[in-house]
C-alpha positions in Angstrom: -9.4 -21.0 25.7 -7.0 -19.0 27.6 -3.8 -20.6 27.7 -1.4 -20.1 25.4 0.7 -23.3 23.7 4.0 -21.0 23.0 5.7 -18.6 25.3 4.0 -15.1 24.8 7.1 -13.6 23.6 6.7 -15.5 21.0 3.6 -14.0 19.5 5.2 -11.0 19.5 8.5 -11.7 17.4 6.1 -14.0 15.4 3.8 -11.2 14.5 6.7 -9.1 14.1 8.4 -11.0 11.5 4.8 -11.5 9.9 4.2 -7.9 9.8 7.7 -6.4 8.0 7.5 -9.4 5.8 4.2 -8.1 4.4 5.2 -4.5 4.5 8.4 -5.2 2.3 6.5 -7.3 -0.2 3.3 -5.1 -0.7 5.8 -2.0 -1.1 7.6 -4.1 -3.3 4.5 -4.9 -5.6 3.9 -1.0 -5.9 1.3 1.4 -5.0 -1.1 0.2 -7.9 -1.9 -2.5 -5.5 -3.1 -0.2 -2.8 -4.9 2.4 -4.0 -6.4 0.7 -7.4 -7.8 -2.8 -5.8 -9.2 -5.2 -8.7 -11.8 -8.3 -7.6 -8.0 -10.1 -8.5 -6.4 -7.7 -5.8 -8.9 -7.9 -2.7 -8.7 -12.0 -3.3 -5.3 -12.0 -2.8 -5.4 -9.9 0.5 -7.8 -12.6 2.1 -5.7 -15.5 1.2 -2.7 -13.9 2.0 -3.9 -13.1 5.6 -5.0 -16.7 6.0 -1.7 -17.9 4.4 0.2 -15.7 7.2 -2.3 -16.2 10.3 -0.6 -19.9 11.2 2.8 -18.6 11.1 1.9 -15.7 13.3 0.0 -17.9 15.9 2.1 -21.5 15.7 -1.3 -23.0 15.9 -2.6 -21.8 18.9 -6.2 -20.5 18.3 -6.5 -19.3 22.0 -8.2 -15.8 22.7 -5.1 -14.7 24.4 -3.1 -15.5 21.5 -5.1 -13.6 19.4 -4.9 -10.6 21.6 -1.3 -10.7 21.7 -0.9 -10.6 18.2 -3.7 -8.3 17.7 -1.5 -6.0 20.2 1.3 -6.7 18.5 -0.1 -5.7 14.7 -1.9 -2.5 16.3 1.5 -1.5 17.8 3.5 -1.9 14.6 1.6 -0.4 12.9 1.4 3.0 14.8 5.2 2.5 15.2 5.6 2.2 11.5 3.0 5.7 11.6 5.2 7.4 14.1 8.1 6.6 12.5 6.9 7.5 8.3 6.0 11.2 10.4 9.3 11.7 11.9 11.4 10.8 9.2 11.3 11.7 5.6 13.9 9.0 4.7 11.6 5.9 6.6 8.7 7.6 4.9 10.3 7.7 1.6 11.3 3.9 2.2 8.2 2.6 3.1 5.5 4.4 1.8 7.4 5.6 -1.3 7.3 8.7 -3.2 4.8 10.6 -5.7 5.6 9.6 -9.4 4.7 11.8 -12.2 3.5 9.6 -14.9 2.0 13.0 -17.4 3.6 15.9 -17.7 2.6 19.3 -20.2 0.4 17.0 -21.6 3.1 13.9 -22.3 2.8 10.5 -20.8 6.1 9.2 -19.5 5.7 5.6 -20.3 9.0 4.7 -18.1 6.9 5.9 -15.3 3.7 3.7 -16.4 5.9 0.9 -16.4 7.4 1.3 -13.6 4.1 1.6 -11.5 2.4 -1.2 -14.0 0.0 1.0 -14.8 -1.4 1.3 -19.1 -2.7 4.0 -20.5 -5.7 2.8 -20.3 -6.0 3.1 -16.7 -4.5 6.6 -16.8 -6.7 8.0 -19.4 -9.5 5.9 -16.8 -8.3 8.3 -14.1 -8.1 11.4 -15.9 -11.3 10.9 -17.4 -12.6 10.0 -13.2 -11.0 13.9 -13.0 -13.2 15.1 -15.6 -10.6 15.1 -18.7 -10.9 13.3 -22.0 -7.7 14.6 -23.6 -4.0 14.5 -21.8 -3.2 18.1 -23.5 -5.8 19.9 -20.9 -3.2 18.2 -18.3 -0.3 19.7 -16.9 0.5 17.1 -14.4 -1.2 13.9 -13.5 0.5 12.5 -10.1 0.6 9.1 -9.1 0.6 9.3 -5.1 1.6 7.2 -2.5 -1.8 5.8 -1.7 -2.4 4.9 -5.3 -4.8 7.5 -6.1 -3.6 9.8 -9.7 -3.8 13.4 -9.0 -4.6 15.7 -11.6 -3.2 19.1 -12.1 -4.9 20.9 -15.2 -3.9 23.6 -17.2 -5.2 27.0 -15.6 -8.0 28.4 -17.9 -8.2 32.1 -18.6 -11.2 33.4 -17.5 
């Protein structure tokens, strides 16, 4: 229950490896997948963390294992934090940058495409924001998280 079938180290450079891996291919995929989850999306997040779980552990299902790479994954990831907040270039890398996909009330389709987002799912979101029509938009923002930020057009009052 205790002892562990690898050196610790192990763990650690195993969860590691595990960890950048899945960084560099869920940034790769684009922010779509993060902030605008399907049924499709959430599946593949549960298979991929038990595709990945028995090349973090090397088939040791002891508690201490799990701890170390629990440790390990907890670490990283307030590394990866500290690191996105002291440097605009490793947050710009890894977490990406805001991409305007409307602009005066034009979609740029290059930017659709590039997220993999239709239109349908931007009209979706500007209609979530309260708009029907993309000429009451000055700006709709995709953001890092995935969420689309909508700037209107100020109304005289």
């Amino acid at each position: 229950m205790w002892v562990l079938s690898l050196p610790w180290w192990e763990y650690i450079v195993r969860g590691a490896v595990v960890y950048v891996f899945l960084i560099l291919i869920l940034r790769l995929t684009g922010k779509r997948q993060i902030g605008q989850m399907s049924p499709f999306d959430l599946v593949l997040l549960l298979v991929l963390s038990n595709a990945v779980q028995n090349s973090m552990n090397g088939g040791d299902n002891s508690i201490t294992a799990g701890m170390i790479l629990a440790l390990t994954l907890v670490t990283l990831n307030w590394c990866t934090g500290f690191l996105t907040y002291k440097s605009k270039i490793a947050e710009r890398l890894i977490e990406g940058s805001p991409q305007l996909l409307l602009h005066n009330g034009k979609i740029h389709e290059k930017a659709l495409a590039d997220a993999q987002l239709t239109r349908e799912e931007l009209m979706s979101s500007l209609r979530a924001e309260g708009y029907t029509d993309v000429s009451s938009v000055r700006a709709a923002i995709l953001e890092n998280d995935g969420s689309v930020s909508v700037i209107p057009y100020h109304l005289a009052s």
